[in-house]
PQR file with spaces between the fields and no chain letter, atoms N, CA, C, O and H, PARSE charges and radii, in Angstrom:
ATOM       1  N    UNK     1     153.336   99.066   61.032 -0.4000 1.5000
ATOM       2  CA   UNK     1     153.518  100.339   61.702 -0.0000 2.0000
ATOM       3  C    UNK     1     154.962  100.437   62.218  0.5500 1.7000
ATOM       4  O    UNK     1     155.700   99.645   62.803 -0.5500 1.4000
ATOM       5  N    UNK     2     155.082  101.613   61.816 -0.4000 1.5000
ATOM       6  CA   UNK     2     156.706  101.504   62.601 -0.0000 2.0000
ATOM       7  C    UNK     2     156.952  101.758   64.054  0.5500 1.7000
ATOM       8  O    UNK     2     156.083  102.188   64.813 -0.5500 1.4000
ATOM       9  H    UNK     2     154.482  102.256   61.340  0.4000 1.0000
ATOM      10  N    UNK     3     158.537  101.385   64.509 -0.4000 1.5000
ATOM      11  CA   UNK     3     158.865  101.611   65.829 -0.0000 2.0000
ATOM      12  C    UNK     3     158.335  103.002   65.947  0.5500 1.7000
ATOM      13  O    UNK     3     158.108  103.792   65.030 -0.5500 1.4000
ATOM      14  H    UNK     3     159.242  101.035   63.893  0.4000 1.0000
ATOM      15  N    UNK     4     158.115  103.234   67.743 -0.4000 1.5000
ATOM      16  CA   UNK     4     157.978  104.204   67.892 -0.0000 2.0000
ATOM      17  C    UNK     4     159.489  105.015   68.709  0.5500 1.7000
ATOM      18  O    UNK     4     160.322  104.365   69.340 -0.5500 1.4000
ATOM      19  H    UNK     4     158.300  102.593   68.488  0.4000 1.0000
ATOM      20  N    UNK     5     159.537  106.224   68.541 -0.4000 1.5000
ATOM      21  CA   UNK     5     160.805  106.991   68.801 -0.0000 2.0000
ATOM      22  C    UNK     5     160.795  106.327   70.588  0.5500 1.7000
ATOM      23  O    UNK     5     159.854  105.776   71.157 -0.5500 1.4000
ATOM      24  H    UNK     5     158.859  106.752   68.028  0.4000 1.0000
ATOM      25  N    UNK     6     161.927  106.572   71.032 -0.4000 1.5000
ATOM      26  CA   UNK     6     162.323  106.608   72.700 -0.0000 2.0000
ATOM      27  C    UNK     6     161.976  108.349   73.016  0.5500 1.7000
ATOM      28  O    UNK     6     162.285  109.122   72.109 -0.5500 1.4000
ATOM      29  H    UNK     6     162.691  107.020   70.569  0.4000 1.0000
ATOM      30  N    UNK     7     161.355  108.925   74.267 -0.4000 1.5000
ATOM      31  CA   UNK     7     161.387  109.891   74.223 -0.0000 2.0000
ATOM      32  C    UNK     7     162.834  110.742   75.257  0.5500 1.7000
ATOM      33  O    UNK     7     163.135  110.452   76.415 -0.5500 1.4000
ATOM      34  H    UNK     7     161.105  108.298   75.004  0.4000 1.0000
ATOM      35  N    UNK     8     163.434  111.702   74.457 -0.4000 1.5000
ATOM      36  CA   UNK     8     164.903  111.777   74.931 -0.0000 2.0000
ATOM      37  C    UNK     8     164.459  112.244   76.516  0.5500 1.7000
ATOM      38  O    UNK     8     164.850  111.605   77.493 -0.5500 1.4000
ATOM      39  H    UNK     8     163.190  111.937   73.516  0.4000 1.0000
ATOM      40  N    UNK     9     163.706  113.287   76.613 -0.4000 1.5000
ATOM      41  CA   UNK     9     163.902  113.947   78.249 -0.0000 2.0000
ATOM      42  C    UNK     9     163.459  112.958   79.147  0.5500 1.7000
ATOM      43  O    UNK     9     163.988  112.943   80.258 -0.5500 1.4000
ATOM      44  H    UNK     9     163.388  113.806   75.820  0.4000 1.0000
ATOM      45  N    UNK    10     162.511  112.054   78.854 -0.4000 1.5000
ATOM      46  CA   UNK    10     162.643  110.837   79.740 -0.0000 2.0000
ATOM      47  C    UNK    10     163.474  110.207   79.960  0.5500 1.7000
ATOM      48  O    UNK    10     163.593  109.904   81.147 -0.5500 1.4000
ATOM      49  H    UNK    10     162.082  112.067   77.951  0.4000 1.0000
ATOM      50  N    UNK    11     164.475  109.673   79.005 -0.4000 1.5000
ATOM      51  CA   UNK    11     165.352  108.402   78.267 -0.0000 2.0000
ATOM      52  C    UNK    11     166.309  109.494   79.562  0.5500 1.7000
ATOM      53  O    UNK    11     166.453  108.708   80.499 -0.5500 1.4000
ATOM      54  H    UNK    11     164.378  109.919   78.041  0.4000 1.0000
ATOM      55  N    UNK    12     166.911  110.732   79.946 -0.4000 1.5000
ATOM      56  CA   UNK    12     167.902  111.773   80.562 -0.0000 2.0000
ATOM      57  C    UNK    12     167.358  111.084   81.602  0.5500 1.7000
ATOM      58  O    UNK    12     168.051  110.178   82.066 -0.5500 1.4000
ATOM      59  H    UNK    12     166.794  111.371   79.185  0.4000 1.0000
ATOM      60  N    UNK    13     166.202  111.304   82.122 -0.4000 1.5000
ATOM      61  CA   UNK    13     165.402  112.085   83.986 -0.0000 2.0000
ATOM      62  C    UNK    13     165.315  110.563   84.704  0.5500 1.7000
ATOM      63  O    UNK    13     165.918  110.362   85.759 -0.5500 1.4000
ATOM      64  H    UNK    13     165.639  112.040   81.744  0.4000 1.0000
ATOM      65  N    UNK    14     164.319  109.240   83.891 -0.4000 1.5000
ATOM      66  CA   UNK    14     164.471  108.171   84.367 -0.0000 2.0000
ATOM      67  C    UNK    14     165.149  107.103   84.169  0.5500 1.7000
ATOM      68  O    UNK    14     165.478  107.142   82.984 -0.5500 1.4000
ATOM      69  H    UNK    14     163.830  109.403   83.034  0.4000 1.0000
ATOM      70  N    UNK    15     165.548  106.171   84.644 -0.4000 1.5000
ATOM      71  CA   UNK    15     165.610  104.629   84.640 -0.0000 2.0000
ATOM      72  C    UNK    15     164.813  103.778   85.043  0.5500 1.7000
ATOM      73  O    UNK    15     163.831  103.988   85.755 -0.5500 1.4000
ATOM      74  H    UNK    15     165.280  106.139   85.607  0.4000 1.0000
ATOM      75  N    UNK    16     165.391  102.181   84.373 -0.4000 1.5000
ATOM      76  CA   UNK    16     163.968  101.574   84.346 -0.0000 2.0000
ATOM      77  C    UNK    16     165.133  100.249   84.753  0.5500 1.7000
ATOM      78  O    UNK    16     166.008   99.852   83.984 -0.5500 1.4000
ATOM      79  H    UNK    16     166.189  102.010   83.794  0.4000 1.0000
ATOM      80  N    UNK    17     164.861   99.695   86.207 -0.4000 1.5000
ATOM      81  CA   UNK    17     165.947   98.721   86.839 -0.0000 2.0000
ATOM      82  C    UNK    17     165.327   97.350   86.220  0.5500 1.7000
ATOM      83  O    UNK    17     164.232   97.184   85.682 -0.5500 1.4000
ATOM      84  H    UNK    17     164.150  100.018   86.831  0.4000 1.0000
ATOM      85  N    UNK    18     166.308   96.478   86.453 -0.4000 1.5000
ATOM      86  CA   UNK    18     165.891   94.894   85.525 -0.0000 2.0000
ATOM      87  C    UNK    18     164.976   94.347   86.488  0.5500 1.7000
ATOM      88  O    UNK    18     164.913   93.138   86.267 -0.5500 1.4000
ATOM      89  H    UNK    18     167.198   96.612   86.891  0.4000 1.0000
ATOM      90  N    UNK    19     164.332   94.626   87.329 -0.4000 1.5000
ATOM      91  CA   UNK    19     162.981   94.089   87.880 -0.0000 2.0000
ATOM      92  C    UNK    19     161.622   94.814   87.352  0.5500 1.7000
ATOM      93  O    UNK    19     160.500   94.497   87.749 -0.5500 1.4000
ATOM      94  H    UNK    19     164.384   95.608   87.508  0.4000 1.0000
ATOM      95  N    UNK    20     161.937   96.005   86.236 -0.4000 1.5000
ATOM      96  CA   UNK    20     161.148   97.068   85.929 -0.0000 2.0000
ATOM      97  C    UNK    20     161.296   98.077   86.538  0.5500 1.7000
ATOM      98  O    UNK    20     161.401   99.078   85.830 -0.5500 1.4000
ATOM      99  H    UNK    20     162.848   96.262   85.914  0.4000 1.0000
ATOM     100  N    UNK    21     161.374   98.293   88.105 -0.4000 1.5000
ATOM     101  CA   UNK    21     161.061   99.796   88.729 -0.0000 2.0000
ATOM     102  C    UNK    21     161.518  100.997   88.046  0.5500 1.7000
ATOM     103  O    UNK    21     162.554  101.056   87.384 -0.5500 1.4000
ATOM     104  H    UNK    21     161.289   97.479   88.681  0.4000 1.0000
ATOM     105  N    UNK    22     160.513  102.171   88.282 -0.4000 1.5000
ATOM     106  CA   UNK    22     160.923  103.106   87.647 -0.0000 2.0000
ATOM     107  C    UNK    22     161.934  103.693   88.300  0.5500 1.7000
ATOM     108  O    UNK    22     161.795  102.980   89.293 -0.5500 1.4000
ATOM     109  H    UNK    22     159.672  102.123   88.820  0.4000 1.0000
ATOM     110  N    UNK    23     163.028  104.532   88.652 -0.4000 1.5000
ATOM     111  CA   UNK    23     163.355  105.984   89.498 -0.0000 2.0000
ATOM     112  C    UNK    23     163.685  106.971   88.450  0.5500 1.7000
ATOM     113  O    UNK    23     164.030  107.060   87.272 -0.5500 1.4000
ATOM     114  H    UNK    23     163.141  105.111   87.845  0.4000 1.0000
ATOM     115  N    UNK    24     163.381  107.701   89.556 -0.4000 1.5000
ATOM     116  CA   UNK    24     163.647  109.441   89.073 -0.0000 2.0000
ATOM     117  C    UNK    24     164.351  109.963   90.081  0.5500 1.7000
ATOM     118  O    UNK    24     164.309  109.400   91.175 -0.5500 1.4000
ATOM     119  H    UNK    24     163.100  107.628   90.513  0.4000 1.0000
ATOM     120  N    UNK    25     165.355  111.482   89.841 -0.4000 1.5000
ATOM     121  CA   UNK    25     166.116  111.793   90.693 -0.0000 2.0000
ATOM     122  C    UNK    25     164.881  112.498   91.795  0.5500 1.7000
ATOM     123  O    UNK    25     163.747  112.441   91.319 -0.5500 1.4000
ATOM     124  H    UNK    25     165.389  111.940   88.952  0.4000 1.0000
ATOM     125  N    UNK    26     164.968  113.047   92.980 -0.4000 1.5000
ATOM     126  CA   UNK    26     164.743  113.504   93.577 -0.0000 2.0000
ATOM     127  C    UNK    26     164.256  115.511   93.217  0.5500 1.7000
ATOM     128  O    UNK    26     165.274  116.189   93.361 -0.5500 1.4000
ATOM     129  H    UNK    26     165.889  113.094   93.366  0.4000 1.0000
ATOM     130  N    UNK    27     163.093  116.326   92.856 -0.4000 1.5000
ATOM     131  CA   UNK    27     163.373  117.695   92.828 -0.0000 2.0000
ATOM     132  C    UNK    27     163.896  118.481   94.123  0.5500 1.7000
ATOM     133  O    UNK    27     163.597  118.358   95.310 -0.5500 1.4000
ATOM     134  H    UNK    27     162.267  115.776   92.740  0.4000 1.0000
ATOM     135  N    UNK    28     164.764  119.313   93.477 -0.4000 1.5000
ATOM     136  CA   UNK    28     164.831  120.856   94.081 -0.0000 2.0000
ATOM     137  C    UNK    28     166.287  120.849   95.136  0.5500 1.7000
ATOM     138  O    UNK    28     166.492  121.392   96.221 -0.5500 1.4000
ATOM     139  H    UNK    28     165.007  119.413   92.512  0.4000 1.0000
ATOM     140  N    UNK    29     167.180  119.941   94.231 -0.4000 1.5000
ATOM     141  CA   UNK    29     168.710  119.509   94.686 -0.0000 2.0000
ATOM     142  C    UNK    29     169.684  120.193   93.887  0.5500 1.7000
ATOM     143  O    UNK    29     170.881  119.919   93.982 -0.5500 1.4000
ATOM     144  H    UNK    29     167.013  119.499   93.350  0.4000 1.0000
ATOM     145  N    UNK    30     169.209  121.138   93.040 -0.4000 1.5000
ATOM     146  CA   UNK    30     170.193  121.685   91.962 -0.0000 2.0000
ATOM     147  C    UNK    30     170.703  123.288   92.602  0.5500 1.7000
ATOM     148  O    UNK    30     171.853  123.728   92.609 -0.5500 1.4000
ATOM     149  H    UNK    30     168.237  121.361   92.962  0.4000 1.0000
ATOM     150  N    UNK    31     169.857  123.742   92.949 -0.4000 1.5000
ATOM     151  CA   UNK    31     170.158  125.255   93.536 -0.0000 2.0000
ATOM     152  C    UNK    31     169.803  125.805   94.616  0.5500 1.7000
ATOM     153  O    UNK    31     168.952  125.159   95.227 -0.5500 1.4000
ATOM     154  H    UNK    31     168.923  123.384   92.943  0.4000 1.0000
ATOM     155  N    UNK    32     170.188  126.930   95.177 -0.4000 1.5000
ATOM     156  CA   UNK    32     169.620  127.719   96.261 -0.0000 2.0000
ATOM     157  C    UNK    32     170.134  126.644   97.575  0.5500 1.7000
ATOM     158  O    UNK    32     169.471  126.487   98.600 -0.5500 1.4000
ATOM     159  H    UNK    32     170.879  127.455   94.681  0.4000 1.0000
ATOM     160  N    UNK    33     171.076  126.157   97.371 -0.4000 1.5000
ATOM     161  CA   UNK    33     171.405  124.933   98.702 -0.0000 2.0000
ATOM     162  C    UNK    33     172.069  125.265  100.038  0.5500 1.7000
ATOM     163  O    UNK    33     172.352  124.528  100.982 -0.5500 1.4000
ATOM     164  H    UNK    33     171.615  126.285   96.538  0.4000 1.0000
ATOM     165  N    UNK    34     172.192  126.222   99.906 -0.4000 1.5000
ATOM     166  CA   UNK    34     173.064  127.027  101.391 -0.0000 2.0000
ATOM     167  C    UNK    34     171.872  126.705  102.014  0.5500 1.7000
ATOM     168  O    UNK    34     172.056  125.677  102.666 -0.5500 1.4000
ATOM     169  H    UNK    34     171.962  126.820   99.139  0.4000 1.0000
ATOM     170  N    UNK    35     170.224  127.283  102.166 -0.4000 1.5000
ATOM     171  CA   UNK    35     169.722  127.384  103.245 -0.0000 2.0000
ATOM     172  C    UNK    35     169.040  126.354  103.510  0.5500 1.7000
ATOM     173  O    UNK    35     168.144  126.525  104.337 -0.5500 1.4000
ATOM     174  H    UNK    35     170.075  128.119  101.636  0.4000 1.0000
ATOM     175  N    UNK    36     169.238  124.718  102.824 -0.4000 1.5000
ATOM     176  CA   UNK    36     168.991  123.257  102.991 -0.0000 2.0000
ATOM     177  C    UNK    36     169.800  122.732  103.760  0.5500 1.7000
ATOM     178  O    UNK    36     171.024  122.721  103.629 -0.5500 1.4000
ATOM     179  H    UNK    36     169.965  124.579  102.152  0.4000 1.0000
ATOM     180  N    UNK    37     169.003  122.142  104.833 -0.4000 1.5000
ATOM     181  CA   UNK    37     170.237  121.384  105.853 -0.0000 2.0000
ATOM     182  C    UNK    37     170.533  120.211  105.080  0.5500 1.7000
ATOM     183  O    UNK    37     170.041  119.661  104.094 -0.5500 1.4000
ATOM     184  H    UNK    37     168.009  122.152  104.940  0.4000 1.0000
ATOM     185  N    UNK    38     171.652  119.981  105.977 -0.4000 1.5000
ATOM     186  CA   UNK    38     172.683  119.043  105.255 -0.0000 2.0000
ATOM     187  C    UNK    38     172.281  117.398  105.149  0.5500 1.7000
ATOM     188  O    UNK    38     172.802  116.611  104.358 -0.5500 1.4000
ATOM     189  H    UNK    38     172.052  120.427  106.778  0.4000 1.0000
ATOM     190  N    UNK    39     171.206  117.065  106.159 -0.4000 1.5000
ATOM     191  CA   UNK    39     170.538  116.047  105.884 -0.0000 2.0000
ATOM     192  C    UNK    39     169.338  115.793  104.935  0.5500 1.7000
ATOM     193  O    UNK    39     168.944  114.640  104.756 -0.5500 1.4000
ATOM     194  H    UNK    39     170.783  117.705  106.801  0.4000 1.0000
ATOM     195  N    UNK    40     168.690  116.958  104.261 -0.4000 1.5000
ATOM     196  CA   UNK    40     167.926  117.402  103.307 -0.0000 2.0000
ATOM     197  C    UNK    40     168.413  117.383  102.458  0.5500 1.7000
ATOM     198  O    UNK    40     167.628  117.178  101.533 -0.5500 1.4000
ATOM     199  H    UNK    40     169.010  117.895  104.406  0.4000 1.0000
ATOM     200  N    UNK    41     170.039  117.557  101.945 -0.4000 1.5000
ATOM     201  CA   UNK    41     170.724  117.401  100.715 -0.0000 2.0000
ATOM     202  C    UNK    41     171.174  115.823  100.342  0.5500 1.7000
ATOM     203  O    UNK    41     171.007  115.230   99.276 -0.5500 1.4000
ATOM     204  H    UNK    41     170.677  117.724  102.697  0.4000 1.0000
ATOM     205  N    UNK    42     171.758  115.379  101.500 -0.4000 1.5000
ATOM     206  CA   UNK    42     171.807  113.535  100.582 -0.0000 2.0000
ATOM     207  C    UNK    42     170.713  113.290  101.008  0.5500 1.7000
ATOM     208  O    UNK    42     170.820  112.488  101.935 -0.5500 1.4000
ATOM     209  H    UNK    42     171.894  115.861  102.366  0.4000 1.0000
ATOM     210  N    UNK    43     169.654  113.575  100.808 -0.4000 1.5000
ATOM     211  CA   UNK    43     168.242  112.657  100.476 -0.0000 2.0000
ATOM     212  C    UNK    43     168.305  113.259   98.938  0.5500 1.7000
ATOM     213  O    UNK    43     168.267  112.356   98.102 -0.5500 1.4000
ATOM     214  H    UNK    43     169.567  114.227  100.055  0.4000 1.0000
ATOM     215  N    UNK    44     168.369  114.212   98.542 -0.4000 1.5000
ATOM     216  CA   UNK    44     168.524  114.638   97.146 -0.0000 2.0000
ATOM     217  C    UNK    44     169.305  113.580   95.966  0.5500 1.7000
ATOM     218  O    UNK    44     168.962  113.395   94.798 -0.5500 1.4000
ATOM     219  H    UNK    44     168.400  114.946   99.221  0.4000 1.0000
ATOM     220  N    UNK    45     170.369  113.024   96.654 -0.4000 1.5000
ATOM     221  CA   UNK    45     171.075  112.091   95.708 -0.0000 2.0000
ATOM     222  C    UNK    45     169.832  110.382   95.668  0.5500 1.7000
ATOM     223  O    UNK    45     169.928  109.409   94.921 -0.5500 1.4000
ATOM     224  H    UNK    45     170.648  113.174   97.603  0.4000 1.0000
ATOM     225  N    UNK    46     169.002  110.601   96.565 -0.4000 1.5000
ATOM     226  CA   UNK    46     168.590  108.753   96.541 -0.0000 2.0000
ATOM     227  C    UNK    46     167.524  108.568   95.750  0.5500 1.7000
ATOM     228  O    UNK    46     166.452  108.530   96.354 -0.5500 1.4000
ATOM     229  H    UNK    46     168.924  111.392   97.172  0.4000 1.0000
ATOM     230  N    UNK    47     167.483  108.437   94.542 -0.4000 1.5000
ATOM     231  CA   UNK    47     166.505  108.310   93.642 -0.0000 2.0000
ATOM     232  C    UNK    47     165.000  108.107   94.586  0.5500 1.7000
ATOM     233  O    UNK    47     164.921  107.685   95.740 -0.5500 1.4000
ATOM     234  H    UNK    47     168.353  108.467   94.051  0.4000 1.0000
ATOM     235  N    UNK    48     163.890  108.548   93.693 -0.4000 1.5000
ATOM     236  CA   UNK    48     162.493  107.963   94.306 -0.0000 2.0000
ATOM     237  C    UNK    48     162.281  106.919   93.089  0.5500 1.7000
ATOM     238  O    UNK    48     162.977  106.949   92.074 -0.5500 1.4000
ATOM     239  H    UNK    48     163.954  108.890   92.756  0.4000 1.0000
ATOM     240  N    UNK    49     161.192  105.953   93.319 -0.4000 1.5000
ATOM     241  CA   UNK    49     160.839  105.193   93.035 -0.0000 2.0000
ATOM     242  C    UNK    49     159.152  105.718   92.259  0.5500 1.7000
ATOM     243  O    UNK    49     158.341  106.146   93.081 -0.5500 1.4000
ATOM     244  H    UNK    49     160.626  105.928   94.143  0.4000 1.0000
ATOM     245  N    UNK    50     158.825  105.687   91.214 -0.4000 1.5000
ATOM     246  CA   UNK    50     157.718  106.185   90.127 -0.0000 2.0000
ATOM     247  C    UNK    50     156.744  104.736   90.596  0.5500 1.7000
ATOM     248  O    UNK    50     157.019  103.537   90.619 -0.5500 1.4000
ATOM     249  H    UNK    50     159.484  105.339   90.547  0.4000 1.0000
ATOM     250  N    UNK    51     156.023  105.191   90.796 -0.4000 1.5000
ATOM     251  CA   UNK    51     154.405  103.989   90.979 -0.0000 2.0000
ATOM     252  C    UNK    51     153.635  104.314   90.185  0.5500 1.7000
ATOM     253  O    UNK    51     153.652  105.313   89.466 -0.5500 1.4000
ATOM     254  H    UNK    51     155.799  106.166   90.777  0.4000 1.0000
ATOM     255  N    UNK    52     152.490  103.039   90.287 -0.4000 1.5000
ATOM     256  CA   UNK    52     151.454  103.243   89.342 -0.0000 2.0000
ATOM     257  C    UNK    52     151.423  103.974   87.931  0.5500 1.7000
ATOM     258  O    UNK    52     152.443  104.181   87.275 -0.5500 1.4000
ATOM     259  H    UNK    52     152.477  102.227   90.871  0.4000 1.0000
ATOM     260  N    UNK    53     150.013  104.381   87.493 -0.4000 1.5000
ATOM     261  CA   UNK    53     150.216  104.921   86.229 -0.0000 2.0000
ATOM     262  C    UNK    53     151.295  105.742   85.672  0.5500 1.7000
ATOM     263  O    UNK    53     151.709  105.622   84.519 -0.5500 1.4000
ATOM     264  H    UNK    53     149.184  104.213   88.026  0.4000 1.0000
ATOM     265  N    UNK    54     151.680  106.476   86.426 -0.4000 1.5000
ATOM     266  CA   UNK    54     153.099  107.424   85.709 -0.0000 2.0000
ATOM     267  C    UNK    54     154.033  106.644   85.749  0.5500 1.7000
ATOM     268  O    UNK    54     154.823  106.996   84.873 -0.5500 1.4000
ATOM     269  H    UNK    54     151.344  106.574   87.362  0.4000 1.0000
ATOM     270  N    UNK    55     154.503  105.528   86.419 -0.4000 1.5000
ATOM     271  CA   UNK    55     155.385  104.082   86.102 -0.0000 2.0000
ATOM     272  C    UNK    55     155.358  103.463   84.837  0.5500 1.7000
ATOM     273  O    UNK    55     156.345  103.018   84.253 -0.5500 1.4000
ATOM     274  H    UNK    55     153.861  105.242   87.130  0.4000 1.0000
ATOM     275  N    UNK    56     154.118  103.449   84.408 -0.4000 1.5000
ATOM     276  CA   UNK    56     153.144  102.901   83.111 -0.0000 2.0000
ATOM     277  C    UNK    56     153.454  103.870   81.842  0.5500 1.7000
ATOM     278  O    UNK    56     153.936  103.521   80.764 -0.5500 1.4000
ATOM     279  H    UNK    56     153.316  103.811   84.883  0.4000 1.0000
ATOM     280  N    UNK    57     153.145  104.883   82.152 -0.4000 1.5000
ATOM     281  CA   UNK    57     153.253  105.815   80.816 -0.0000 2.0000
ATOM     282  C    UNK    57     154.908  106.287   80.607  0.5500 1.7000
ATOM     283  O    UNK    57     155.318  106.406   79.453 -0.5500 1.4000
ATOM     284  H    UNK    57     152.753  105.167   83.027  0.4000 1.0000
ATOM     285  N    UNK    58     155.755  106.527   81.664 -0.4000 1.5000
ATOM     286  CA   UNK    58     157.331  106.542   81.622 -0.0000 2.0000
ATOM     287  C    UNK    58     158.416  105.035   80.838  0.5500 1.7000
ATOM     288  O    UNK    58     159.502  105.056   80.259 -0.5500 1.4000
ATOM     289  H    UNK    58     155.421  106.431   82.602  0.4000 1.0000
ATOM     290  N    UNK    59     157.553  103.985   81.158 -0.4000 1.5000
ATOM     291  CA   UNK    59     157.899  102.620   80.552 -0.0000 2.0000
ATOM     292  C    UNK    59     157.337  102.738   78.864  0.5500 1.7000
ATOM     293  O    UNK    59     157.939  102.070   78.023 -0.5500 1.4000
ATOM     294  H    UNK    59     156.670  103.968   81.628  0.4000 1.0000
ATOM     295  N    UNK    60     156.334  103.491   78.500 -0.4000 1.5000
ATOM     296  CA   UNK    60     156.073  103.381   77.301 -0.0000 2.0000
ATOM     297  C    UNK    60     156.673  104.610   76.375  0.5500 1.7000
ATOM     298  O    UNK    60     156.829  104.529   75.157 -0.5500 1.4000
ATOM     299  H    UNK    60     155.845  104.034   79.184  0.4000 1.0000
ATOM     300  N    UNK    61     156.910  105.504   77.002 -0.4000 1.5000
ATOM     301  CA   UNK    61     157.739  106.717   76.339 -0.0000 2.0000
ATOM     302  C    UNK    61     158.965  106.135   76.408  0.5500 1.7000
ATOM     303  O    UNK    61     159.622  106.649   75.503 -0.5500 1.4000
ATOM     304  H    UNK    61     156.783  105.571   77.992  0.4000 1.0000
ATOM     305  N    UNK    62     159.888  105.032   77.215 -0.4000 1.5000
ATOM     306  CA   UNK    62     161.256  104.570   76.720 -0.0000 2.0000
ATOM     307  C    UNK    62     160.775  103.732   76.028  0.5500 1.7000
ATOM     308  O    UNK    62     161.207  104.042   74.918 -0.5500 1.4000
ATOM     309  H    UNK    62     159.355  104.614   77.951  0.4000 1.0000
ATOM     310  N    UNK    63     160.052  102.702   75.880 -0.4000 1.5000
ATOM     311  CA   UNK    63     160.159  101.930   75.122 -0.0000 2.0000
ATOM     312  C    UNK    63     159.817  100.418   75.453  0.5500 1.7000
ATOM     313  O    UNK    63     159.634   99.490   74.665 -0.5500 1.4000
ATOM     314  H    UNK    63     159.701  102.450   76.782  0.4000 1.0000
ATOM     315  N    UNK    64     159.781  100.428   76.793 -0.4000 1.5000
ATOM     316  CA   UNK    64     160.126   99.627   77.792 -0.0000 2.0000
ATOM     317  C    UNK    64     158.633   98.512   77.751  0.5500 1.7000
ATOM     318  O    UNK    64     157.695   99.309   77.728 -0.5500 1.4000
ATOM     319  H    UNK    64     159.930  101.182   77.433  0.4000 1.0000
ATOM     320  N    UNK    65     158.137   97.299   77.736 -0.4000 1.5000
ATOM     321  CA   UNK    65     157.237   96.584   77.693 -0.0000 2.0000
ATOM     322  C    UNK    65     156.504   96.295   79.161  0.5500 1.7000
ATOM     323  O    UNK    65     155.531   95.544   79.228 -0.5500 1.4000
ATOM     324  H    UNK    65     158.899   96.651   77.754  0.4000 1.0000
């Protein structure tokens, strides 16, 4: 059976750190930011951390074991 593809919009949105963890950026940091206080915006830059099953199925759409 052959390899299977990497999937690209994942391969963009997450990373997968050399202990495994997943992150993803943070939503709803791209627009409309005037009426977000300013401590609400760098929480936007600090990646979250993906658990459990959606950790699982994001590791198998890159590729990841």
């Amino acid at each position: 059976m052959p390899k299977l593809k990497t999937h690209s919009g994942t391969k963009d949105r997450m990373k997968v750190t050399k202990n495994g963890k997943v992150l993803q950026g943070r939503a709803g940091g791209n627009h409309l930011l005037q009426k977000k206080s300013a401590s609400r915006k760098r929480t936007f830059a600090v990646p979250v951390q993906v658990v459990g099953k959606n950790a699982k199925n994001i590791k198998r759409k890159l590729g990841v074991s």
